[in-house]
C-alpha positions in Angstrom: -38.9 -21.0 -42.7 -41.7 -20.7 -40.1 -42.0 -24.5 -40.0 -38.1 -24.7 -39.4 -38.3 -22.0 -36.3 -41.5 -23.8 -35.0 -39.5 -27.1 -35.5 -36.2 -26.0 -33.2 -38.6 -24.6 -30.4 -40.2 -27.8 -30.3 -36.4 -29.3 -30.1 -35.1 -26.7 -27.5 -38.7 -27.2 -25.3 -37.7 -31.0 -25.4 -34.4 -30.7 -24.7 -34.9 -27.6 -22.0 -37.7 -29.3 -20.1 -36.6 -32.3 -19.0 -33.2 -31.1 -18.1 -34.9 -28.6 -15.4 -37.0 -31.2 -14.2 -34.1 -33.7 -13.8 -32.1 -30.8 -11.8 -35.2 -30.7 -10.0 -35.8 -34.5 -9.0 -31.8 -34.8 -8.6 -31.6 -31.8 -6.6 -29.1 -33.0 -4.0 -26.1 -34.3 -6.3 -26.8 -31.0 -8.6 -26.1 -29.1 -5.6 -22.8 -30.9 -4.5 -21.7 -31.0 -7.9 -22.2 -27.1 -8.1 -20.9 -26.6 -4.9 -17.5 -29.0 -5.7 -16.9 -26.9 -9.1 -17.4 -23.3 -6.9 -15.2 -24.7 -4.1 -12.8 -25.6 -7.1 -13.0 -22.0 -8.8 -13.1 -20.6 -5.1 -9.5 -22.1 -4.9 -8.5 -21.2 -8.7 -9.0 -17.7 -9.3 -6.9 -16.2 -6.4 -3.8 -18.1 -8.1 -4.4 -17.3 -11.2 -4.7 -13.7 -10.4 -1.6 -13.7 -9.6 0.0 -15.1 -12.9 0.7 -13.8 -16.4 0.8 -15.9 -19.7 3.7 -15.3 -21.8 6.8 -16.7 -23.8 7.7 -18.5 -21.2 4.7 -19.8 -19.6 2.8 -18.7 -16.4 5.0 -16.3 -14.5 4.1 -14.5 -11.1 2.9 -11.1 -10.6 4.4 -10.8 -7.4 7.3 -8.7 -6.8 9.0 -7.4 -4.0 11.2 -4.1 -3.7 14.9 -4.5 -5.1 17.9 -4.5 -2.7 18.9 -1.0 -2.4 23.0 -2.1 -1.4 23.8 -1.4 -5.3 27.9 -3.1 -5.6 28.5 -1.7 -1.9 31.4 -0.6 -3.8 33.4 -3.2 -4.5 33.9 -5.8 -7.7 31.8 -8.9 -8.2 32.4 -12.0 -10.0 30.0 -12.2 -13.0 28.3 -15.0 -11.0 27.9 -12.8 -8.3 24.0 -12.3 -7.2 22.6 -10.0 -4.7 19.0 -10.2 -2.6 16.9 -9.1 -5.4 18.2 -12.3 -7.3 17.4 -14.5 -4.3 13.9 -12.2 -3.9 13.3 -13.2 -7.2 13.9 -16.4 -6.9 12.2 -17.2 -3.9 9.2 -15.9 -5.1 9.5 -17.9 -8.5 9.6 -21.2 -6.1 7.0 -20.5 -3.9 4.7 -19.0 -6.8 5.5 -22.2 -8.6 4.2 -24.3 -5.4 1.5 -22.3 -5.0 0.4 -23.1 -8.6 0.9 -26.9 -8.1 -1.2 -26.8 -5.2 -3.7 -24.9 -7.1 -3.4 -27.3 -9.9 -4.1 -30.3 -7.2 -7.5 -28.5 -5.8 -8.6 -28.9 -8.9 -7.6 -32.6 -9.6 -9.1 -33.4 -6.3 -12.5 -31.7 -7.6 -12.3 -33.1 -10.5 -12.3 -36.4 -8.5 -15.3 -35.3 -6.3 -17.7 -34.3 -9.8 -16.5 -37.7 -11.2 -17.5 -39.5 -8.2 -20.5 -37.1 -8.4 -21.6 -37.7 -11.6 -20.9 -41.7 -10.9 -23.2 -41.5 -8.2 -26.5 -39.4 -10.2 -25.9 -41.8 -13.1 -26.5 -44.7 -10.8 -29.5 -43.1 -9.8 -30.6 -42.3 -13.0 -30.1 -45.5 -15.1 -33.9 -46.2 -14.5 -34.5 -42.7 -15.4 -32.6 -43.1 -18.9 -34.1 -46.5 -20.0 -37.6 -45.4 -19.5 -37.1 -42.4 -21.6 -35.2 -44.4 -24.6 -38.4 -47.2 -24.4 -40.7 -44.5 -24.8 -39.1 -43.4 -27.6 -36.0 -40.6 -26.6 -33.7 -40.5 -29.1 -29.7 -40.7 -28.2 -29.4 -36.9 -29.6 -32.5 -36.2 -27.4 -31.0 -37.0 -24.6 -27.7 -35.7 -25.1 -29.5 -32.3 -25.6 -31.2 -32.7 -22.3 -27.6 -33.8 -20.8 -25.9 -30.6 -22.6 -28.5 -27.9 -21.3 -28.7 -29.6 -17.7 -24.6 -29.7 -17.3 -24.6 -25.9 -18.9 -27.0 -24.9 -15.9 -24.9 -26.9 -13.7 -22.0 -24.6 -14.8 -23.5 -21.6 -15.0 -24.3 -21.8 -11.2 -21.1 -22.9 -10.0 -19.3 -20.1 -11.9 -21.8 -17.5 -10.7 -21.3 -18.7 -7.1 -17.2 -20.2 -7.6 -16.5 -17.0 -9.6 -17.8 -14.1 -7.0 -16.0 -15.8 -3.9 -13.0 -16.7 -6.2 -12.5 -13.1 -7.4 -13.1 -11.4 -4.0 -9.9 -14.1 -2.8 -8.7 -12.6 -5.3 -9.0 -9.6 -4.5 -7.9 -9.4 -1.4 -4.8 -11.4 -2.3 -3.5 -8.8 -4.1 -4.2 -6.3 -2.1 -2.6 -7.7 1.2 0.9 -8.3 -1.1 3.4 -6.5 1.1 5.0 -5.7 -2.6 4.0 -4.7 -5.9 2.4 -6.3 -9.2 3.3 -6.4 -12.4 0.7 -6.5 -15.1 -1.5 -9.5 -15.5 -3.4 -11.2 -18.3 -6.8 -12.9 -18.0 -5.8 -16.0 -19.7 -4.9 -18.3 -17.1 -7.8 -17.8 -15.1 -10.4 -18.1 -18.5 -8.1 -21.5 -18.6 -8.7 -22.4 -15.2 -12.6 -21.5 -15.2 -12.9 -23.7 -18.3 -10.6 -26.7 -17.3 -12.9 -26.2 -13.8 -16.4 -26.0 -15.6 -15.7 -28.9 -18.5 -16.7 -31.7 -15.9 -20.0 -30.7 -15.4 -21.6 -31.3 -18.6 -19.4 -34.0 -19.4 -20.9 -35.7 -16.0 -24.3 -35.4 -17.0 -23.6 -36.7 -20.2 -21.8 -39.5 -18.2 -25.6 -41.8 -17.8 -26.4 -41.0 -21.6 -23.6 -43.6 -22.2 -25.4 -46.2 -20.6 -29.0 -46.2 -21.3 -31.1 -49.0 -23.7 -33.9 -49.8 -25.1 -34.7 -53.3 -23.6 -36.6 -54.2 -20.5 -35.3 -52.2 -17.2 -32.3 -54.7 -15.5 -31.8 -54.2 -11.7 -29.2 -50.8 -11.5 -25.6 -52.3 -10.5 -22.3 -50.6 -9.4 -19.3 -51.2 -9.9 -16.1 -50.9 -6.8 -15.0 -47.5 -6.8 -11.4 -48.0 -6.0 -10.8 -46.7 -2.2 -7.5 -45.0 -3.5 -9.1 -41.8 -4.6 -10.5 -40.3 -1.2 -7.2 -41.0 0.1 -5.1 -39.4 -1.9 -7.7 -36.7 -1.4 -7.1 -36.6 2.0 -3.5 -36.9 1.2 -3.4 -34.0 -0.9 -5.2 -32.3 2.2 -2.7 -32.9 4.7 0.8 -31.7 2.5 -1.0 -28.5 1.5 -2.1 -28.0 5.1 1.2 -29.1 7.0 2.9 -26.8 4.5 1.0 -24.0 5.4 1.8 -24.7 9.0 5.4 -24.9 8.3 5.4 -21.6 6.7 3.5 -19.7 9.1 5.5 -21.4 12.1 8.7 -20.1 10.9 7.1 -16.8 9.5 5.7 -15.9 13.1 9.3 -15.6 14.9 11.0 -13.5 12.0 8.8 -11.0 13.6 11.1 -10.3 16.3 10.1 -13.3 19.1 13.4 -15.3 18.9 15.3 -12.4 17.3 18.3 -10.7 19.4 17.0 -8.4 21.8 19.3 -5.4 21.4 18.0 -6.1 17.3 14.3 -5.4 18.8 15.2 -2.4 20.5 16.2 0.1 18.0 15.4 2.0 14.8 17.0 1.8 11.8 17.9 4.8 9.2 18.1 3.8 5.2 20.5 6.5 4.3 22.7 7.1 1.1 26.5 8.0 1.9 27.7 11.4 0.7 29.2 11.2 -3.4 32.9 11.6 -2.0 36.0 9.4 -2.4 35.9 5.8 -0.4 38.9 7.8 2.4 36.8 10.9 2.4 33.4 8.6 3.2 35.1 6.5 5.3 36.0 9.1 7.3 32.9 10.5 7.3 31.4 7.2 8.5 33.7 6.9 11.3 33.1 10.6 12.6 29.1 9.2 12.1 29.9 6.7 14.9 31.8 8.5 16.9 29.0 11.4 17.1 26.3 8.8 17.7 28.1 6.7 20.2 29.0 9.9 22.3 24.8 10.7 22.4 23.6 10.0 25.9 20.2 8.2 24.0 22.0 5.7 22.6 23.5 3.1 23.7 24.3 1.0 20.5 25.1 2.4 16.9 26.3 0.3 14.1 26.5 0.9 10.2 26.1 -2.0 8.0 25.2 -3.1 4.1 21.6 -2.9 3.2 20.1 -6.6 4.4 22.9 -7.0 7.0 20.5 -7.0 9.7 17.8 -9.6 8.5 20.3 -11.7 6.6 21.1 -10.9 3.4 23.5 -9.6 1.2 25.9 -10.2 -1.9 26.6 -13.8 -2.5 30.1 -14.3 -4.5 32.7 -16.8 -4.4 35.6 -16.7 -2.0 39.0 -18.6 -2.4 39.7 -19.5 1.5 43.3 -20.0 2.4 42.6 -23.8 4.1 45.5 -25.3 4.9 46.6 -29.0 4.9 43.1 -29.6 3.7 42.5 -32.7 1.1 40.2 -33.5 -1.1 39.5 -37.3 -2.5 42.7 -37.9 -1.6 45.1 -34.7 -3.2 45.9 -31.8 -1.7 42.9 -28.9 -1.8 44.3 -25.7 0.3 42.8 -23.7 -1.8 39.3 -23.8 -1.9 36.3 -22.0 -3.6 33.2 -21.5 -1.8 30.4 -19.2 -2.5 29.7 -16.7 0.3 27.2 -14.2 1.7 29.1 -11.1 2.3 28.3 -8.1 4.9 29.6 -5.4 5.8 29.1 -4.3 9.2 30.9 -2.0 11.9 32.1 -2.0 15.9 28.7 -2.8 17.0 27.1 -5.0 14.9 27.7 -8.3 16.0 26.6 -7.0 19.3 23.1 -5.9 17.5 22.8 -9.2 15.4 23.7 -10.8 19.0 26.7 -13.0 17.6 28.6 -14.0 19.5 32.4 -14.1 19.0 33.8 -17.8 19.3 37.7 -17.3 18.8 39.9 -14.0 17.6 37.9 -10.8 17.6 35.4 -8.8 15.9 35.5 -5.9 13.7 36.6 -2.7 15.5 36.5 1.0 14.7 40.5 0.3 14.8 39.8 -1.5 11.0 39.6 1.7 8.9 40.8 2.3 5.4 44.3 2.7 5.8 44.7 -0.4 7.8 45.6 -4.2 6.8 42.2 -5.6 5.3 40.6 -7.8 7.8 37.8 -10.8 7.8 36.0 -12.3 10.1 33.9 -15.5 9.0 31.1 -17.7 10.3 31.0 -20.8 12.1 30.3 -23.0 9.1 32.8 -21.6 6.9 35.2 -21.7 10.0 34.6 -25.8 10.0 34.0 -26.9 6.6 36.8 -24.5 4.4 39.8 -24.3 6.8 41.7 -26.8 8.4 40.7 -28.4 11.8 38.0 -25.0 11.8 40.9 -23.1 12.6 40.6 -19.5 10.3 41.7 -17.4 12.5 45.2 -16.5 11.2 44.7 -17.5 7.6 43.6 -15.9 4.5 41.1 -15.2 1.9 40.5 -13.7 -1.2 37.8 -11.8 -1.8 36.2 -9.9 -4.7 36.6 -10.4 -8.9 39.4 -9.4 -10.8 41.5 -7.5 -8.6 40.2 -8.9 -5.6 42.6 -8.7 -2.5 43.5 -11.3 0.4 41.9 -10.3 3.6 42.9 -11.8 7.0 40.7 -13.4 9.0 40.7 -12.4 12.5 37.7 -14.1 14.1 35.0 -16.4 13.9 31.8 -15.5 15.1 28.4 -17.8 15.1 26.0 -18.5 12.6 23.1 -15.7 12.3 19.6 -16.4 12.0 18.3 -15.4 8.6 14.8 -13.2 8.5 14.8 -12.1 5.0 12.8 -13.2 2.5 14.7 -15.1 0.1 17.7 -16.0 2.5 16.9 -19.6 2.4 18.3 -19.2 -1.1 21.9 -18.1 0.2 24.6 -20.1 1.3 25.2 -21.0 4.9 28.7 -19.4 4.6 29.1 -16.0 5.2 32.1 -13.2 6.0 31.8 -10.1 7.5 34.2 -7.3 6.3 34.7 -3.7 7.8 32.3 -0.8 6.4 34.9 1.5 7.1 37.2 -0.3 4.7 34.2 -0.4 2.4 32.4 2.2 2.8 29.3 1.8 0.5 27.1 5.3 -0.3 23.7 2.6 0.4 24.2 1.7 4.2 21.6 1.4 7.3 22.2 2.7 10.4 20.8 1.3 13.5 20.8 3.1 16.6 19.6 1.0 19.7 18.2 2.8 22.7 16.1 1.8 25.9 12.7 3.4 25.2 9.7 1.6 24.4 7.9 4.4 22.5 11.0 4.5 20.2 13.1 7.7 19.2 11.4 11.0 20.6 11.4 13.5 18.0 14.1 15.7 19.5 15.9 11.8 19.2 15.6 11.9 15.5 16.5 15.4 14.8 19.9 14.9 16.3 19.9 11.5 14.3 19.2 13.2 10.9 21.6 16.2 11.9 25.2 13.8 12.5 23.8 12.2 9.4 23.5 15.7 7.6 20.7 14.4 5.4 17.3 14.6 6.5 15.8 11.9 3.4 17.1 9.5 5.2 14.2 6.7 5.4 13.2 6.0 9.4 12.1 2.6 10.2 11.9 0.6 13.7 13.7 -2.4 13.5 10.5 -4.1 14.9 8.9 -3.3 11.5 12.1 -4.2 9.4 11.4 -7.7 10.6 8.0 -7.8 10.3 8.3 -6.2 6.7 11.0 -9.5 6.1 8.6 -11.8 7.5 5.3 -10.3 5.6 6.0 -12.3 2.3 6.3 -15.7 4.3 3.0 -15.0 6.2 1.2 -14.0 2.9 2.1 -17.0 1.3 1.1 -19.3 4.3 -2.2 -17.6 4.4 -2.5 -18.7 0.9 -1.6 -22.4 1.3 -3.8 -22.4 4.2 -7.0 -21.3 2.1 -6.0 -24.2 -0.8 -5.7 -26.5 2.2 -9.1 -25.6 3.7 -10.6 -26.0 0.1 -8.7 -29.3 -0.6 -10.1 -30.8 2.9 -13.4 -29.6 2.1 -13.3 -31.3 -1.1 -11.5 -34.4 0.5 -14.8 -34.9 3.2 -17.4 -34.6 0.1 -15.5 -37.0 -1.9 -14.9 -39.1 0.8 -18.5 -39.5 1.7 -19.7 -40.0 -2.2 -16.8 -42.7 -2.7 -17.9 -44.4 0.5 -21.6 -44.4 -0.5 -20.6 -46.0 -3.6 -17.8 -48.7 -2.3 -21.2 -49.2 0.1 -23.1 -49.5 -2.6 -21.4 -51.9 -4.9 -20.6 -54.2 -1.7 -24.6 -54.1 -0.9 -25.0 -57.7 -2.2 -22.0 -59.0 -0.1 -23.2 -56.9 3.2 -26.6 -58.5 3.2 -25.7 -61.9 3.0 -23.9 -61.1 6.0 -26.6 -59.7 7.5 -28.6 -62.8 6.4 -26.0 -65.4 8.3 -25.8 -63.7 11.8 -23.7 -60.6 11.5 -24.9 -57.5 13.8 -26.0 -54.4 12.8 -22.6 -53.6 14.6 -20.5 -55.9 13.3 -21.4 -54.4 9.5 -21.4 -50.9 11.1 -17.7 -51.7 12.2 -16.9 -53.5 9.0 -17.9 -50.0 7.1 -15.8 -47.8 9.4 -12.9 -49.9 9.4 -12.2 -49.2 5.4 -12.4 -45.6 6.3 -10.0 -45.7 8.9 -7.9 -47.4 6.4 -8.5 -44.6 4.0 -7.7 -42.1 6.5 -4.1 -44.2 7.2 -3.0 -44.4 3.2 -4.1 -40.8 2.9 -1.7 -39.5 5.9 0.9 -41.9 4.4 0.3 -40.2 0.7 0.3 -36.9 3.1 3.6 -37.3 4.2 5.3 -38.9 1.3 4.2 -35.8 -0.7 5.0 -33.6 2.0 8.5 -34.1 1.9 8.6 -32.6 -1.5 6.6 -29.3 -0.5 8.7 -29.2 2.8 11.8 -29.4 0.8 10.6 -26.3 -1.4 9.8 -24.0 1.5 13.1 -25.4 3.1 15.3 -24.1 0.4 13.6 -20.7 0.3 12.3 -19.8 3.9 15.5 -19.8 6.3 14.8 -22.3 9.5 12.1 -24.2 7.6 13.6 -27.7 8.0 13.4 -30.2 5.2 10.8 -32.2 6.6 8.4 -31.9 10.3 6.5 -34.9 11.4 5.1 -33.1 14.0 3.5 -30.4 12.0 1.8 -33.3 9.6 0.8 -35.4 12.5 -1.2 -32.4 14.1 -3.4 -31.7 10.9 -3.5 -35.7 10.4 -6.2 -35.7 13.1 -8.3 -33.3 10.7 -8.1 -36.5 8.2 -9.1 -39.1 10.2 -12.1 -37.2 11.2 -12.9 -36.4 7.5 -12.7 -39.7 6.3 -15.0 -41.0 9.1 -17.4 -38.2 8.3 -17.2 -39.5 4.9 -18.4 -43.2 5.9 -21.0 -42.4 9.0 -23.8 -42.1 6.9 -23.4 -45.1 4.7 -22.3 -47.0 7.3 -25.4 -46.1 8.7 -27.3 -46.6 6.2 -26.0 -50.6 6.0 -26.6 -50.8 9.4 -30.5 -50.2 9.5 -30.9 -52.1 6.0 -32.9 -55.3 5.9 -30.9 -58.4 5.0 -33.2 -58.1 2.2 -33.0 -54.8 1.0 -29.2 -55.0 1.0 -29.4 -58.6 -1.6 -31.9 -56.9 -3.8 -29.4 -53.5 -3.7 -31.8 -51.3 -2.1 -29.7 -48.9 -0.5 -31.2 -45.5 -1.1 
């Protein structure tokens, strides 16, 4: 027994010690390759913390406050969806993207520790075939391999697993919404699918060693394809990030309507009366408010109205003489983005009325139901564009024909999640719907905002004084928050991914260098310059840098096409924000190549034919 436990020290003490010495001697490469893996976690953990492992699969976390508008009142198809679908959705998208971003972080370190690990078992090969001629058995040196890779890891996660979970962190707790409970297991999953490369790298010169006489270490090409689909990877995650927080920016209020800036908005919940009782009660609301000498705009509209959103259902529009293929289509279905919205709202959203008229305070209950409809819907779902005049039905079973008596222009979207909604949308009359969960916006001239003696006459036409009290300032700001967030978190994978993309760059470029060491110094030997080789070396990184903005931009029009269909404004694809980060590339991949290039530069003809490049 004694002899056994004497026996496995022995074993662990020749196994232990010469894996701390080679982390020692190979101090440089154990350092990038703990530093790749760290960078790798770094970039993991945050998007994992925001996933939970179920049924299903990995599912966000995220969630974001549901839409408050209830039916506004009226009846729905059974397809019918309202913002908190499209919240939901949007959120599932760009949770989704975030997680395939993620996913290529870690195939680009993954990459970077195999070019790594290519690199210290080219240095090592001498190493290993001394140790199996003195007499190191295979199993010895797989020990050795096993306890110097499980160092490796245990640094990077130390280091990749602090900064990871303080990204974390503070992730979550900059989410303008709430969370839903988490598990742990995708990020145990994504520590070990990050950590599993390191001691299967320095295994990776255990494959190679023998015990005959020492041969001259060679290389072998390694293909110039990886660092630029690094660098690829680089630029879609960074342009995207760009796109997202371009378009995020504005929805604060910089290209929004002015008379929209100016104003506060009160979340309020209608009195539990009959629709005529309400209605009335809304139209004596306005009335009271427009008389106030403060204000000098008042309008009551749906929950979303003013950022964007609201109840998408299908409408049947009355077109006309309209075909389709061929056969008459005059009655078309189209799904549509309903609001309701009073007098002044069109003034407040600053639409402007292209042919009839807008809703007035005249379009009350006991009048003729009345519609008025967007531009798009105007021009693609009525003849020659012209609604004004014709009909269309709207609601479920039992739904009525409206008329449509204007056509106003198309709004810009701020919410979160409009991206998901139709371009078509119809505005109907809140006094002929009036909905108990409405927001009324008052707009005034002060810069400060409503004075408190503002608000108190406010709350009392209201006769509720729970009504919620928001500038309309910070209701787009609030709409835009989730945008931002998200950018911010593209931006760190992007800044990770680029990272990663310069260190691989430089390791593949060292060994394409190296392999082509035999080639360069004859070269050298028949008349060409230091500067000619320099050139020669710089020139395959440029080309790098080119396939990787071309890889950029291919796989950017996936990511922008994402975004696109969740962020309103985003468009489908923007050279111009890839060719501004492709600078970053270029410079990356010729970081990458300096020092080799270098290096081949000062060589001896000599030293390059007999593959000295240190």
């Amino acid at each position: 027994m004694w002899h056994g436990e004497k026996g496995s020290a022995r074993n662990l003490r020749r196994a232990v010690a010469p894996a701390f010495w080679g982390l020692g001697a190979y101090r440089g490469t154990a350092v990038l390759l703990v530093s790749a893996a760290a960078m790798a976690l770094t970039a993991l953990l945050p998007v994992t913390s925001l996933a939970s492992l179920g049924a299903a699969g990995l599912v966000t976390r995220l969630a974001l406050p549901a839409w408050s508008g209830g039916d506004l009142g009226m009846t729905w198809r059974t397809i019918a969806w309202n913002p908190t679908d499209a919240t939901s959705a949007a959120l599932t998208a760009l949770f989704q993207l975030l997680l395939g971003v993620a996913i290529g972080v870690l195939a680009v370190a993954g990459l970077t520790m195999l070019s790594l690990s290519v690199a210290r078992a080219s240095a090592r090969a001498a190493e290993m075939n001394i140790r199996r001629a003195v007499g190191a058995s295979r199993r010895d040196l797989v020990a050795t391999a096993l306890v110097e890779g499980g160092a490796l890891a245990a640094g990077a996660l130390l280091a990749g697993g602090l900064a990871g979970a303080a990204v974390a962190r503070s992730a979550l707790a900059t989410w303008p919404g709430t969370l839903r409970p988490g598990t742990a297991a995708a990020s145990v999953m994504a520590i070990l699918t990050a950590l599993i490369g390191l001691p299967l790298g320095a295994a990776l010169p255990v494959a190679f060693p023998r015990r005959t006489a020492l041969p001259r270490p060679s290389v072998n090409p390694f293909r110039l394809v990886v660092p630029a689909l690094q660098l690829g990877l680089s630029l879609t995650v960074l342009s995207g990030a760009a796109l997202l927080r371009r378009r995020a920016d504005p929805l604060t209020g910089v290209r929004q309507p002015a008379a929209l800036r100016a104003g506060d908005v009160f979340h309020l919940t209608g009195p539990d009366l009959e629709p005529p009782r309400r209605a009335a009660r809304y139209a004596s609301l306005l009335r009271t408010l427009r008389a106030h000498r403060a204000f000098d705009t008042v309008s009551l509209s749906s929950p979303g109205t003013l950022v964007g959103v609201g109840v998408v259902d299908v409408v049947i529009t009355d077109c006309g003489a309209c075909a389709q293929g061929g056969l008459p289509y005059p009655l078309q279905p189209v799904p549509t983005t309903h609001y309701l919205v009073s007098a002044d709202t069109f003034r407040v959203l600053g639409l402007a009325v292209l042919e009839g008229r807008g809703i007035t305070a005249a379009d009350r209950w006991n009048t003729s139901r009345v519609a008025v409809v967007n531009r798009s819907l105007a021009t693609h779902h009525f003849q020659h564009g012209r609604a004004v005049g014709r009909n269309i039905l709207i609601g479920g079973a039992g739904g009525d024909w409206y008329k449509v008596v204007g056509i106003v222009e198309d709004q810009r979207p701020a919410g979160f999640g409009a991206g998901l909604e139709p371009p078509f949308s119809v505005y109907l009359s809140v006094l002929q719907h009036p909905a108990r969960a409405i927001d009324l916006f008052v707009g005034h001239q002060k810069e400060l905002g409503l004075t408190t003696t503002d608000d108190d006459d406010v709350r009392g036409a209201i006769g509720s004084a729970n009504a919620v009290h928001t500038s309309a300032a910070r209701l787009l700001d609030d709409a835009a928050r989730p945008a931002r967030w998200f950018a911010r978190r593209l931006e760190v994978e992007g800044r990770v991914l680029l990272i990663l993309a310069t260190l691989g760059t430089l390791i593949v470029m060292w060994l394409w260098v190296r392999a082509h060491t035999y080639e360069l110094g004859l070269r050298r030997a028949v008349g060409a310059r230091r500067r000619a080789i320099f050139g020669f070396v710089l020139l395959r990184a440029a080309i790098v840098a080119a396939a990787g903005v071309v890889i950029g931009c291919w796989l950017g029009l996936f990511v922008s096409g994402t975004i696109a269909t969740v962020i309103p404004g985003v468009p489908a694809w923007d050279g111009q924000a890839a060719l501004r980060i492709a600078p970053l590339l270029v410079a990356a991949a010729f970081v990458g190549a300096v020092w080799p290039a270098w290096q081949v530069a000062v060589a001896t003809p000599a030293e390059l034919v007999r593959g000295g490049l240190g």
